[in-house]
N, C-alpha and C positions, 0 to 999 in steps of 0.2 A: 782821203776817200773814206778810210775808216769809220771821221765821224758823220761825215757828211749822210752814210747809209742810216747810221745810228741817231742823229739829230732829226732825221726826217720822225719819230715817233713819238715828238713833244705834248699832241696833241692828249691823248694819253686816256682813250676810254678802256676798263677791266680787260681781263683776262678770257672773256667769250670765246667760244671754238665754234666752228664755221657749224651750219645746218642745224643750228639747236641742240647738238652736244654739252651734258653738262660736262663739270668738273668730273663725276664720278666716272662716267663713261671712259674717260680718255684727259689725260693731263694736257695733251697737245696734239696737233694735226698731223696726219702719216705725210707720207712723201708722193704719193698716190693723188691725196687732196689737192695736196699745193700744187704741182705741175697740172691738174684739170684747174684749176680755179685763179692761179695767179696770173698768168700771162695775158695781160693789158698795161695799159697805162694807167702810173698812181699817181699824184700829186699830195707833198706834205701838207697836214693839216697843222701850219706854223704859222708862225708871226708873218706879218704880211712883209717887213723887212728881206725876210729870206724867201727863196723857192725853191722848191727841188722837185723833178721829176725825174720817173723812173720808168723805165719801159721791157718788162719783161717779155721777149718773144717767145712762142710755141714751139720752134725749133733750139731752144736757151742761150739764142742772144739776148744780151744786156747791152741797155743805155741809159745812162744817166746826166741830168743836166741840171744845173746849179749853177741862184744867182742869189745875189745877198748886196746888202747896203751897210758900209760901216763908216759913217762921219757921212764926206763929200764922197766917197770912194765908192762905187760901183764894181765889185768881182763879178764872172762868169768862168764856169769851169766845164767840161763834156768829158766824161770817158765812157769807152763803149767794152765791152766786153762777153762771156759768158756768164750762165746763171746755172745751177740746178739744185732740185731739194734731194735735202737727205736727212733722213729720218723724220723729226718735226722741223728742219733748219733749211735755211736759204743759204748755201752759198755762190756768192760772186766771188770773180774772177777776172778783174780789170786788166786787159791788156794795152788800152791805149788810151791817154789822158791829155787834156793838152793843158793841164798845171805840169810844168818841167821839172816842181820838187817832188811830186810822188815817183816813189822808184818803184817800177813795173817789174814783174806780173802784182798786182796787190788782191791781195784775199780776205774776205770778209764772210764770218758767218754769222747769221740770227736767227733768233726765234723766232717762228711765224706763229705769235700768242690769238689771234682770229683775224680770218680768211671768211666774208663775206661777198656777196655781190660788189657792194659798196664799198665797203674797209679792207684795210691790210694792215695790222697793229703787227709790230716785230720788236723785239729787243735785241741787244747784244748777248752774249755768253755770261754774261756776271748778272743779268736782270736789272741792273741799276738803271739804265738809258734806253726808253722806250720813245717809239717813233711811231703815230698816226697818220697815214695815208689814205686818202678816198680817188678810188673809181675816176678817170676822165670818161666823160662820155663820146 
């Protein structure tokens, strides 16, 4: 589940903060931003092999759904859980998956690096592995 939150951000446009914020303003988004502006549905912007969607609700249910192509092999995965921001970061909190190796509750935190209409770019805690999401409409 881990990487699955974290590979959704391959697509991989800078480091922009939501509303025309530069750099100087603010290093990163409050907690206040992300809960007005996150909760819809994102879709990875990734290899057309993979897909991952992700569904933040208003009330901080999570769900996530994930499908990928490796060889002849078709996976699909779903877990659903809770979400909420805290400070510039997202964390989830998977409590039901139906891959039978993740051992549950699974927590996951990221950087929400810019929160647009459109976009949702986050990384992991270390910054190495950034994940591009766009807006379903």
């Amino acid at each position: 589940m881990r990487k699955l939150f974290l590979y959704l951000i391959l697509g991989l446009a800078g480091t922009g903060l939501c509303h025309g914020q530069s750099a100087a303003d603010t290093n990163r988004l409050t907690s206040a931003v992300i809960q007005r502006h996150i909760p819809a549905t994102w879709l990875l912007d990734g290899p057309p092999t993979f897909r991952e969607t992700i569904l933040f609700g208003t009330n901080g249910y999570c769900a996530i759904a994930t499908s990928g192509v490796a060889g002849s092999m078709i996976a699909t995965n779903q877990y659903q859980g809770n979400w909420r921001a805290k400070n510039e970061m997202v964390v989830l909190t998977m409590t039901k998956s139906s891959d039978k190796s993740v051992k549950l509750p699974l927590v996951t935190t990221n950087y929400v690096l810019r929160l647009t209409e459109q976009d949702l770019i986050v990384s992991d805690a270390t910054g190495l592995s950034v994940s591009h999401f766009r807006k379903l409409k």
